[in-house]
N, C-alpha and C positions, 0 to 999 in steps of 0.2 A: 867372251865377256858377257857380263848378264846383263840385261834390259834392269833399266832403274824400275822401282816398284812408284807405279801415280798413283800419287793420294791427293783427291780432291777434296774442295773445301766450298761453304757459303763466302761471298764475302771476295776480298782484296786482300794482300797484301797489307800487314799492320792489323787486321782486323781479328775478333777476337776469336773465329773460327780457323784462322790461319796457326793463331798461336796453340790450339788445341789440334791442329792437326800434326805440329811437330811434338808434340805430348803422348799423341797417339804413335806416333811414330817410334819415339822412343821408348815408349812401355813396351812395345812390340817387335823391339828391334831391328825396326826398318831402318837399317842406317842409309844405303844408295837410293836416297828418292828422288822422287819429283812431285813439289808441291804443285797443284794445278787449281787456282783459283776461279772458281766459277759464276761468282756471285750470287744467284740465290740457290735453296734448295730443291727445287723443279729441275734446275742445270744439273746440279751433281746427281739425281736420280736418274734424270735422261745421260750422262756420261757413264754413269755404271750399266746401264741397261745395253747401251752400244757398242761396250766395250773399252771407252776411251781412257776410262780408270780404272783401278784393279780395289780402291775404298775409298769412301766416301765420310766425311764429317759432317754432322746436322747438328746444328742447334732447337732439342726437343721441347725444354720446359725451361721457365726460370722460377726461382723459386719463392717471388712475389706478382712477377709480371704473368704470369701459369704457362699455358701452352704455347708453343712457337705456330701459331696458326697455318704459317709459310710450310713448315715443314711438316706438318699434318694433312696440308694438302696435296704436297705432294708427295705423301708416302698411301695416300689412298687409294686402297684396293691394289696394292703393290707387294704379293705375298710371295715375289722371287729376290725378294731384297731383306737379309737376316744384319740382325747386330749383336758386333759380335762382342761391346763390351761400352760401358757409360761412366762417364768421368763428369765431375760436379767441379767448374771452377769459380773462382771469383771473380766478378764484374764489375770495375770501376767506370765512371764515366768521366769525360772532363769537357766544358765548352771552351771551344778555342776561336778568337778573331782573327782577322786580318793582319788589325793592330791594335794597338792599347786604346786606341780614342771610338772606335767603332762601339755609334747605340746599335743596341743588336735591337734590329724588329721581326727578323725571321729566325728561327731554329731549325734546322735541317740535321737528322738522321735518319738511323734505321729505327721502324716502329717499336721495337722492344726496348732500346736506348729510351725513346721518348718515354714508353709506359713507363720503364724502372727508373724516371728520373722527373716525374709529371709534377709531383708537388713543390719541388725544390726551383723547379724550372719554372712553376708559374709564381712563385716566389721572385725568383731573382729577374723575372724578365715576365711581367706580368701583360703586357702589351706587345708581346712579341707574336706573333702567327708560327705555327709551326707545320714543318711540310717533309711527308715523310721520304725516304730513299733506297734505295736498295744494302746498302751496306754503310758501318758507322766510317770506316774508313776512307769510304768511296765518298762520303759527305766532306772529311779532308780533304782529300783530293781535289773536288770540284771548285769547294772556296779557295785551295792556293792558286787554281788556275785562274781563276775570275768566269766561273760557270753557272757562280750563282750573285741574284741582287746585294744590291749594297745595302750593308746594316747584314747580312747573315751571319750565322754561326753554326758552327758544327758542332755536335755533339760523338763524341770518339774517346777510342782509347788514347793515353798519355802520349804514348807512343806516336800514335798516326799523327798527332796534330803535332809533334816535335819535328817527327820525321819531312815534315810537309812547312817547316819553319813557321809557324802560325803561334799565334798570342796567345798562351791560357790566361784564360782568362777566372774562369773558375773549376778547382780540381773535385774530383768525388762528388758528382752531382748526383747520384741514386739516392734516393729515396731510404734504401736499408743500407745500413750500416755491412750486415750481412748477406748482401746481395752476392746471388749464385746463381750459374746457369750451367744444366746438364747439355751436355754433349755425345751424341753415340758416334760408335766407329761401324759402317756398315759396309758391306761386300754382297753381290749376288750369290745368292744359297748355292748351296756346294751340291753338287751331285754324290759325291763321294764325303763321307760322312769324316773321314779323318783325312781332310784336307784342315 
């Protein structure tokens, strides 16, 4: 029986590195996996370096918000780690409460959610402080638990905030209409070139 193939990702569960990492998965025909969520991209560099994954997904660029600064730091000076292919998807956001009557005074995501979502957001919650997190999903998570102040809001995919029972409260908060972010599929460099 063969060992499942680990594909690691930025991120949690629901989040939008998770959903590209079964995109990659299926391009590539990894059907026996194991998603292995790591939450930022420092982890999944350190996981492929030691072994613990056999690929790795990184959220590179978006394609207003620019570089993934997170994963530029840590793919620095890191020239044993190749990619082996980059897929462009599209990036919705949505704010979700508690429940319907929450003033929202704080905003919590992940920093790229905020930037692709700045104008809209200080629109609709212009008094709100905003406090960044490690993953957009991971910011649902915290508010269904009661991990964050009262009056927060998370900023996430549809998904996370359904799956987490939580109030949208407002759908499609980016900023572009066309908002996109590249994602690469990476593995440590092959010694053998037709691997």
């Amino acid at each position: 029986m063969s060992e499942k193939v680990r594909v690691g990702y930025m991120g949690i569960p629901l989040s939008n590195s998770e959903h590209m990492a079964k995109e990659f998965s299926e391009k590539f025909g990894i059907r026996d996996r194991e998603l292995v969520a790591l939450m930022s991209a420092k982890n999944v560099v350190k996981a492929l370096v030691s072994g613990e994954i056999d690929y790795g997904v990184l959220a590179t660029m978006n394609r207003f918000a620019g570089t993934v600064l997170e994963t530029r730091s840590a793919l620095k000076d890191r020239y044993d780690i190749e990619k082996i292919d980059s897929m462009w998807t599209p990036i919705h956001h949505c704010v979700f409460t508690l429940n319907r009557d929450v003033e929202v005074t704080k905003i919590v995501s992940h920093v790229q959610a905020l930037l692709q979502s700045e104008n809209n957001l200080k629109k609709l919650y212009p008094d709100a402080v905003w406090e960044e997190c490690e993953d957009t999903a991971y910011a649902a998570e915290m508010l269904s638990k009661g991990l964050l102040p009262e009056g927060s809001a998370a900023v996430c995919r549809k998904e996370a905030g359904e799956f987490y029972n939580l109030h949208l409260a407002n759908e499609n908060v980016e900023d572009n209409e066309g908002n996109m972010t590249l994602f690469s599929f990476v593995r440590m460099k092959q010694s053998d070139p037709s691997l």
